[in-house]
Every structure is written in C-alpha cells, then in structure tokens.
C-alpha positions in Angstrom: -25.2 -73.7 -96.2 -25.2 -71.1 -99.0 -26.2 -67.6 -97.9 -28.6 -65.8 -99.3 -29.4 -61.7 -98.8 -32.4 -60.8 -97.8 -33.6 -57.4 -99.8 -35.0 -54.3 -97.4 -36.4 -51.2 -98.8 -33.8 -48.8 -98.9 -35.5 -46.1 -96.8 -36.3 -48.7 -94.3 -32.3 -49.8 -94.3 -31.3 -45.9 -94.4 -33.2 -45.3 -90.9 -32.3 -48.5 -88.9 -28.3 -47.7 -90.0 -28.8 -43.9 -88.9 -27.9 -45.2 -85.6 -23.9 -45.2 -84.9 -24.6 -49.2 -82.8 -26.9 -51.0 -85.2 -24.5 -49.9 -88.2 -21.5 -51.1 -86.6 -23.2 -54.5 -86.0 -24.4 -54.4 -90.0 -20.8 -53.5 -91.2 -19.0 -56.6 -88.6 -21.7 -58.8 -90.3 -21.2 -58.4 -93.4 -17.8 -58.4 -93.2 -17.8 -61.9 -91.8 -20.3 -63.5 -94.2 -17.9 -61.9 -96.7 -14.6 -63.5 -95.0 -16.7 -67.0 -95.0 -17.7 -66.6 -98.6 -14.1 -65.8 -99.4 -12.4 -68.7 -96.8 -15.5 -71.3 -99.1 -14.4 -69.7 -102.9 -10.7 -70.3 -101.5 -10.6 -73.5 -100.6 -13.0 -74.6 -104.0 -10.5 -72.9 -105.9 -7.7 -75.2 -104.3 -10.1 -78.3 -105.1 -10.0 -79.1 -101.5 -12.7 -80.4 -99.3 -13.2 -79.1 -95.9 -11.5 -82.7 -94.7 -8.9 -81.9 -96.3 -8.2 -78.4 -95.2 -8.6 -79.7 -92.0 -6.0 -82.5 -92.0 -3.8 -79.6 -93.0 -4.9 -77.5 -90.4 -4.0 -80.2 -87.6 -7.9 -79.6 -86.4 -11.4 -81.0 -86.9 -13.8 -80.8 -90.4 -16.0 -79.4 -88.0 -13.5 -76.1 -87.6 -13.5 -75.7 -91.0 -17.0 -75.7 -91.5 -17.9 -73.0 -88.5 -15.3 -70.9 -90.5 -17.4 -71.1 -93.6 -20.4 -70.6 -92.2 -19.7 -66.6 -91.0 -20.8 -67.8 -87.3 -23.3 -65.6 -86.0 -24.9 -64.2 -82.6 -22.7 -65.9 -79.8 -20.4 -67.5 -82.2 -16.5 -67.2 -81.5 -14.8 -65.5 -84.6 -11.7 -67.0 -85.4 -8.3 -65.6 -84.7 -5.6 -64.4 -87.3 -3.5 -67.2 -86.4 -6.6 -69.7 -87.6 -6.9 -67.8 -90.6 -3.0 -67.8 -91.5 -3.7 -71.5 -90.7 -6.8 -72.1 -93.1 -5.0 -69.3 -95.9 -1.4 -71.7 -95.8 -3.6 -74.9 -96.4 -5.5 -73.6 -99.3 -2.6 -72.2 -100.6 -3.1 -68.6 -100.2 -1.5 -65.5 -98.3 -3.7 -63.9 -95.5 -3.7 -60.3 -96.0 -5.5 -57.4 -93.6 -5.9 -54.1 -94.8 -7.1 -51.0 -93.0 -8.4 -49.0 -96.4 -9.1 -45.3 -95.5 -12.8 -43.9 -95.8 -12.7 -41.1 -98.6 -15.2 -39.0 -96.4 -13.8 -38.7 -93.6 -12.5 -35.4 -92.7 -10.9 -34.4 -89.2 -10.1 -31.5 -87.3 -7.2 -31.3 -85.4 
C-alpha cells in the first residue's frame, strides 16, 4: 500500500488546525505515516523483504506489514521495544529526538 497525500486548500487546512485537538491528531498522523514510510525505505535499503525482517524479528510477516502501513483509527502503535526490534533487523539504530520548537517562548 503506497500512501498518497491528499491536497486541501490551505485556508481550509489553516481553520480546521486552529483548533488545539484536531492539530494534535494531524501532527500524531503524520508523524506515523512518516515512521512507516521510513521503517518501508529502511528495510528496502537493507534488500529485505518483510519475511525476512520478520524471521529476524522472531514474529509474523503480518507484524511487519501493520508497521508499514502507519496503522490508523483503532490501530495499536507499536512500542519502542518493536521498533529497536524491526531497526536491529534492518540494520539500523533507532533514535528518538525531542527537537525544540523555535517559537515557543515561556514565562516563568
């Protein structure tokens, strides 16, 4: 399954992400089609197939492709220990950041 973006008009995306809820579900979204799209681009780049990956995850092909596939409403998101899992068998390092916002300013 390849994902695709759908295009909004920007003033229509600007009003529905004014609200503090909807824009924190965007933001989670996006950041896990962008972890599936990365965990997919990782194990191509290893020249593994998702069989693969999952013999050297211990676990199913069916694991591997739910972790691909970004999940989605109801869907269980994987745990770091999963992702250290599926990052050792494609032969990375899993790395999490917390990158500070350059706008945010804070009174004590």
């Amino acid at each position: 399954m390849t994902y695709k973006p759908v295009k909004h008009p920007k003033k229509w995306q600007k009003e529905i992400l004014k609200n503090p809820s909807t824009r924190a579900e965007y933001e989670g979204f996006s950041l896990q089609i962008e972890l599936a799209l990365s965990l997919k681009k990782a194990r191509q780049r290893a020249h593994l197939t998702q069989e693969n990956v999952a013999d050297l995850m211990d676990t199913q092909k069916s694991v591997v492709a739910r972790l691909e596939a970004a999940g989605g409403e109801g869907k269980h998101s994987p745990s770091v220990t999963t992702l250290i899992k599926y990052a050792e068998a494609v032969g990375c390092d899993l790395k999490i950041r917390l990158v500070p916002k350059k706008d945010i300013s804070r009174s004590a």
